[in-house]
Every structure is written in C-alpha cells, then in structure tokens.
N, C-alpha and C positions, 0 to 999 in steps of 0.2 A: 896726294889727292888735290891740293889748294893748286899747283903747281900753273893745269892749264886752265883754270880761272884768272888768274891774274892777266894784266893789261888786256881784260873785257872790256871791261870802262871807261878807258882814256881816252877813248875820243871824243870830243864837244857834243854834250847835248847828250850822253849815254844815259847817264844817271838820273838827270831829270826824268825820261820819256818812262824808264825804271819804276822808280818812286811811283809817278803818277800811276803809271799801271798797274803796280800793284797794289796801291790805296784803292784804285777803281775795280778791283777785279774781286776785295774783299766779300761785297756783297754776292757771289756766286757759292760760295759758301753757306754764306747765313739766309740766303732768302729760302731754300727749301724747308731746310728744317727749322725758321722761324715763322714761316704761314705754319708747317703742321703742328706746332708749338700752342699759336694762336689762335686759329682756330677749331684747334681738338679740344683745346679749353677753354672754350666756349660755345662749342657745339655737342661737345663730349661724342665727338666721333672721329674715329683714324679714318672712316671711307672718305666722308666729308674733305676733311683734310688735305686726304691723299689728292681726290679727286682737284683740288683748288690747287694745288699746288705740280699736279698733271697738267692743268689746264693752264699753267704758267708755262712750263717745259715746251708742251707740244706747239705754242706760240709763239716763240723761241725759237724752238726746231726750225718752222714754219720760212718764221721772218729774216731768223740772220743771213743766210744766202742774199735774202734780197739786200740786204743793209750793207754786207759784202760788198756787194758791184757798186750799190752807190761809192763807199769809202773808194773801189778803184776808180770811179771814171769823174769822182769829185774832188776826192781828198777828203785826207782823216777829218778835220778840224772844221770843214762847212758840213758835216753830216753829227756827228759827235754832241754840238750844243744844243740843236732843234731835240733831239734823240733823247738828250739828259735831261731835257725841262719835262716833258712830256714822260718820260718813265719814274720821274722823280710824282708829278703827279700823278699816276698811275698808282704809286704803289704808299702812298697818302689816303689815296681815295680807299684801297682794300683796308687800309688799320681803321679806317671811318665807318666803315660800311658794317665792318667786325663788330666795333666797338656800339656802334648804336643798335645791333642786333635786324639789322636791314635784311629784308629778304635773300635767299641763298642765292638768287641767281646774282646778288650786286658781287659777290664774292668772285665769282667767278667771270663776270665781266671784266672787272678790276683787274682781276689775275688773267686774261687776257691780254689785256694792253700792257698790261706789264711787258709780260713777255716778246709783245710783239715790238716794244723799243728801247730792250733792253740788247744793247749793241756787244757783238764779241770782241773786249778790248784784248784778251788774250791772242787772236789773230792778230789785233794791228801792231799789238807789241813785237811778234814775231815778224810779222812783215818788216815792222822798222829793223830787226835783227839784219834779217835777207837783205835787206838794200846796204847793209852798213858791210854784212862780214859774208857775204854771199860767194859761194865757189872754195873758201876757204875754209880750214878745219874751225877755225873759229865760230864755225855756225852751229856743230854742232854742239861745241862746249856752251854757246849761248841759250842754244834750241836747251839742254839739259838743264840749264842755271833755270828757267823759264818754267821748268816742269818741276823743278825744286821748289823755287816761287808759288805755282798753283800749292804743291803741295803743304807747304807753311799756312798759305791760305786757309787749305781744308781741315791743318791741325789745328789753330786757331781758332777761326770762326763758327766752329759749330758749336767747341766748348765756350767761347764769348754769349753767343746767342743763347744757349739752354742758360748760361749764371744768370743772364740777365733778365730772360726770360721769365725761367722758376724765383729767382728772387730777388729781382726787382717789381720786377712788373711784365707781362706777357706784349706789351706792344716796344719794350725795353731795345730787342734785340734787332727789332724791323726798323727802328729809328735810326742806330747807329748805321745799319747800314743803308738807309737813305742819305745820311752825311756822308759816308766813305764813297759812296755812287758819285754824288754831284762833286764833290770836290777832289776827286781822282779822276773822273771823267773828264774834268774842265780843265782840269791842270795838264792830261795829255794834249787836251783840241790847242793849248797855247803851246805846247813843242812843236811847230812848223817846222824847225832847220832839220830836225832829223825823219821829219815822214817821209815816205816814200814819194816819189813823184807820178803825177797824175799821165800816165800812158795810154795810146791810142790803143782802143780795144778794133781791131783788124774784123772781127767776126761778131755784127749785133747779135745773133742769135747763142754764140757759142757762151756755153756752161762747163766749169769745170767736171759735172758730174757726170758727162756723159765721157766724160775718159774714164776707160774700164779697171785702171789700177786705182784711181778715185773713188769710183763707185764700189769698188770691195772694201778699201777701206773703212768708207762710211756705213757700211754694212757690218764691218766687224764691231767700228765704234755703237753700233745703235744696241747690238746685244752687250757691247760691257755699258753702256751708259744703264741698259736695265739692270746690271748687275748694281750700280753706283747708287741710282735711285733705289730700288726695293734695301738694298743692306741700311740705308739712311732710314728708310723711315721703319724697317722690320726694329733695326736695333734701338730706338726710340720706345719701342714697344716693349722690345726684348728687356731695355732696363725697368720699363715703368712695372714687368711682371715679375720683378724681380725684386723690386724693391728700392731701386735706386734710379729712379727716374731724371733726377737732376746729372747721375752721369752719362746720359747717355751723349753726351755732345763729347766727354773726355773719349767713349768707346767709338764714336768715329775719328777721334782725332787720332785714337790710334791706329785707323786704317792708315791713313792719310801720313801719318809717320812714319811708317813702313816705307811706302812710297817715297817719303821725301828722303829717308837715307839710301837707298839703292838707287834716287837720282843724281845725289852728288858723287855716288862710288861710280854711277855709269858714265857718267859726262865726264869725271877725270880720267877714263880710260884710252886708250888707243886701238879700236877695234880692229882685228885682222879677218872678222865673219859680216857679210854684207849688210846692209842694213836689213833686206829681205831676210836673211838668217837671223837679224836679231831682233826681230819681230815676231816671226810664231814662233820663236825660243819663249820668247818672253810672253806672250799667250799662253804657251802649256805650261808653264810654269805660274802662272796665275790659276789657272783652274784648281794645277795640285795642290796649291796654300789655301784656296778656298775650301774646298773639302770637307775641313774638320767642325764649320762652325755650325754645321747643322745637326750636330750630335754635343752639342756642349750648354750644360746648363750652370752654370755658374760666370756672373760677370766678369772676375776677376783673370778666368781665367780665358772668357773671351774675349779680353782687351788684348792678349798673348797672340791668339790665332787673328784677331783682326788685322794687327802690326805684320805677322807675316804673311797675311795674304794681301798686302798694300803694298808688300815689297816690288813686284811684278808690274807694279801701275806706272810707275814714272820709264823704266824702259819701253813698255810698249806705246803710253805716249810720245814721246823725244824722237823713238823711231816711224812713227805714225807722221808728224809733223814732218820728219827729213824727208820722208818718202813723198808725202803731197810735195811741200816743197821742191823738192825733183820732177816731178811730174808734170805741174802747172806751171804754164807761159806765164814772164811776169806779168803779164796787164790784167792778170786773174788770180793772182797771188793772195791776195785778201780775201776774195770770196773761195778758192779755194781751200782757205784755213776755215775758213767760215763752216766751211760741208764739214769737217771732220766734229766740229764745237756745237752744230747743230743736229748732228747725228747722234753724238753722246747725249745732247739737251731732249732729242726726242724718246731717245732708249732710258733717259732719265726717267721721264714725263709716264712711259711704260711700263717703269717699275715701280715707279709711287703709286701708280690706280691698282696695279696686280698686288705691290707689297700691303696696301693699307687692307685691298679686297680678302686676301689670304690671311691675314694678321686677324683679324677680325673672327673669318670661317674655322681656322685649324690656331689658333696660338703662332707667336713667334716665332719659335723654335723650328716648327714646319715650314713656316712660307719662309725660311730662308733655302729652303730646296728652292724655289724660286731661282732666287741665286745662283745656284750651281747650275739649274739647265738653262740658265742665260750663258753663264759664261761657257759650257760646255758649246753654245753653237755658234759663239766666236771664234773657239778652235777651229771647229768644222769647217766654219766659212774660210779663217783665215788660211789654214792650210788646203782646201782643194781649190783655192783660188791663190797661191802663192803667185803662181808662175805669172801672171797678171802684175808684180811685181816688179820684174828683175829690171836692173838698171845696168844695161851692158854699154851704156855709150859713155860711161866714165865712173872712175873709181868713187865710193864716200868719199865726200871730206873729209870725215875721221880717220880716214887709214892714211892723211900726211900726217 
C-alpha cells in the first residue's frame, strides 16, 4: 500500500506547500461543529446554531468560485493574505459578538463574512499537485494522499474542538482554529516556487461550470455535502440525547476515519475501471453504508456504522477531483476545484438548517433520514448523468 506514495515528495518545495495546507485547512473541520458548539450553548438552540453556521456555508458556497478565478488570474499568494486578515477578523468578531450576548443578527453577519473569505486552500493545494505531476499517475496517488489528508483533518478536529469546547471552554476550539487559519494560510501565500503559474484566461466570460460534466458533478457534491452537514450536526445532537454529549466530535471522527482508510487503500491501487466507473461505484456504495444509522440507538454502536459509511467518502472524492481535473482548461483549474468545494460547502450549509430544523421537530434519530434521502439523490443524479462523464480522449492516469 506505501509503495506508490513514495518519491511524492522529493521534489523542492512539496512538503512545505503540504504542511502549510494542511495546518490551513484544519479549520474546515472545526469551524462547523465549533459555531454549533458555541452558540447552542449559549442560545440553548440547535436551529439557531444550525442556522449561523448555514449561513457560514452558503457564503462559502457563494464566494469561493469567485476567489477561484482571482487565485487563477492573480496568483495564490497576492489573493491568500488580504483573504486571511480579513477572515481571521471575521471569525473574531462571531466569538465577540457570542460572547457579549449581541443581537442574533451580529451572529450571523459575522458568519457571513466569514464565509465569504474563507478561501479553498484544498483547491490550491491540488492545483499546485496538477502543475507539479499533471498527465502522470502521480496525480492521482497525490489527488488520494490529499483526500486522506482532508480526512485526518475531519478525524481530528471535530474531536479537538468538542474537548476543547466542553472542557475548556466553549470559545476554546474556535480559537485554535483561528491560529491554524492564519498560520497555514500565510505559510502557503510564502510557497511561491511551487504555485501554479498565472495563465492567460482566453475567454472573460467563460466558467468552469457551464461545462456539463462540471456542472453534474457539483450537483452530485451539493446532495452529499447535505449529507456531510446534517450527520455533523444531527450526531452532535444524537450524542447529547444520549448521554454523552462530549463524544460527539469522536462519532464524527469516526465517519471521517472510515474515509480516511479506504483513501490510502484506494490511491495505493492501480485502477483497471474508469474513473467514471469509479465514481458512481463509490456513490452506491456510500448510500448502502449509510442506511443502518437511522435505526440505531446506541452510541457505541453508532461509532461502528458511522466508520463504515465514511468508507465511500474518500473515493468518491479523489475520483470527483480527477474527473474536474480532466475536464477543466488549465487557466480555470483552481476555480474549477473551487465549484466542487463550494458545492459540498453549499450542500453542507443545507444540511445544517434541515439537520438542526429536523433534530429539534422529530429527535435525532429521525432527521437522520435526512441523510439518506440526500445521499439517495446523489445516486440518482450521479448515475443518470454519468454519461456527461466519460473521458474517451485519453486513458486515467491511474491505469499507467
């Protein structure tokens, strides 16, 4: 399995752009489930919550495209520091605003701007990939390391935020990750040698998203990102009714762990099925793992089904990414990546309003059907729009 990970990294400037990214990426983890942390207790409400922490997502959604095209038509590192001062105060001002019990609309202003300059470092990291090992298999064993990465993120930080949260202090977890924000953000904007170079964009008007393999994908990512958001903040709830409220950061970490082993078994493989085959494989294959959690009342034993329905997350990302990747002309390669990271961020943003809404109306336990008829019309999309897919002008990388 280690095999084709090795000599990733040896060329100049890998490991640094690495690092950075993912110290800067840590907070995509902690900030959802530390606003609903934060301000459910202190409003003593999951709508509340959900909703401030929707209205973080959907401005996200909204922005990153646009911050995208800046990064192509400027470069990483002149877009990157305005971005990080300004989000970093942004999301300063929401633990203030919390904290002195400020009118709700401050809450959600705050969580606006947040959103709106909180940049997809996960795109640029990938894009510096493409420019480094582009055309060769290398890409995808990197695309995979990448989706491993998110996923350590998402085993980590949710459990960091809830310890720090429940027993430190409730603004605990939103602080570390304003340090991992600025100082993994700034640390990428000072790796120059390996960004991608600033290319002439041939077509002002053109958008990756009106290419129609594009635009399915971001369609399929918008219904798992609700899948992503509603299980974050249902199983938040799911523990607190249960009794053990402090783990709920471990019962997402075991979604996210899931994921993160079935992304090192998939990036060390050598695929002989298309990437398009290995995308709504790994679609139906997430639905089936999801299934069982809407009938199971016991924590322990939903830490079990959550790990196997997280298994399915890191291939259909790694193959989601190859496939834009493929698709998008370099000089759009970043805002491209962008549409898939905004589309999950918006489907997120859709599942935190419905999951907190539902959590409240029906118990946990139910609004996690939420869940499954999200991911159920991921399937749907992705499979009657496969063919919107296929890539017949050249074989994967992965199959040298």
């Amino acid at each position: 399995m280690v095999g084709p990970y090795r000599g990733l990294f040896d060329k100049p400037g890998v490991k640094g752009f690495v690092l950075a990214g993912f110290v800067g990426r840590m907070p995509m983890s902690m900030l959802g489930i530390g606003i609903v942390l934060l301000v459910s207790a202190l409003t003593e409400s999951y709508a509340t919550a959900g909703a401030v922490a929707a209205t973080m997502n959907i401005s996200f959604a909204v922005a990153a495209p646009l911050s995208g095209r800046l990064v192509d038509r400027f470069g990483q590192s002149r877009v990157i520091v305005p971005f990080t001062v300004v989000n970093g105060l942004a999301l300063a001002a929401l633990m203030l605003c919390a904290g002195l019990g400020l009118p709700e609309w401050t809450l959600y202003a705050s969580g606006l701007l947040i959103g709106a300059t909180s940049l997809s470092l996960g795109s640029m990291v990938r894009a510096r990939w493409s420019t480094i090992h582009g055309g060769s298999a290398k890409l995808h064993t990197a695309f995979a390391f990448e989706s491993v990465a998110d996923e350590v993120i998402f085993v980590t930080g949710p459990a960091l935020v809830t310890v720090l949260a429940t027993s430190v202090n409730p603004f605990a977890g939103l602080i570390v990750a304003l340090v991992c924000m600025v100082a993994g953000s700034m640390a990428l904007a000072a790796q120059r040698r390996t960004q991608p170079p600033v290319q002439e964009v041939r077509s002002a008007g053109g958008t990756p998203i009106l290419i129609p393999g594009v635009a399915l994908l971001a369609a399929v990512y918008l219904a798992l990102g609700s899948v992503f958001g509603s299980v974050d903040l249902i199983t938040v709830a799911f523990a607190e009714e249960h009794g053990v409220k402090g783990a709920s950061g471990f019962l997402l970490a075991s979604f996210a762990g899931g994921s993160m082993v079935s992304g090192l078994w998939f990036g060390s493989r050598t695929w002989r099925i298309s990437l398009r085959g290995r995308f709504v494989r790994a679609l139906c294959v997430f639905l089936v793992g999801l299934l069982p959690i809407a009938f199971i009342g016991d924590a322990r034993v939903m830490a079990v089904a959550l790990f196997v329905a997280g298994l399915a997350i890191s291939p259909t990302l790694i193959t989601g990414f190859s496939l834009t990747e493929r698709l998008v002309p370099p000089s759009l390669l970043t805002e491209g990546m962008a549409w898939i990271s905004t589309s999950i961020g918006f489907g997120v943003a859709v599942g935190a309003w419905a999951g907190g809404r539902l959590t409240e109306a029906f118990g946990a336990s139910n609004a996690y059907v939420f869940a499954l008829c999200a991911a159920f019309v991921a399937v749907v999309v992705g499979l009657g729009g496969s063919g919107l897919l296929r890539l017949p002008e050249a074989p994967s990388p992965a199959k040298s």
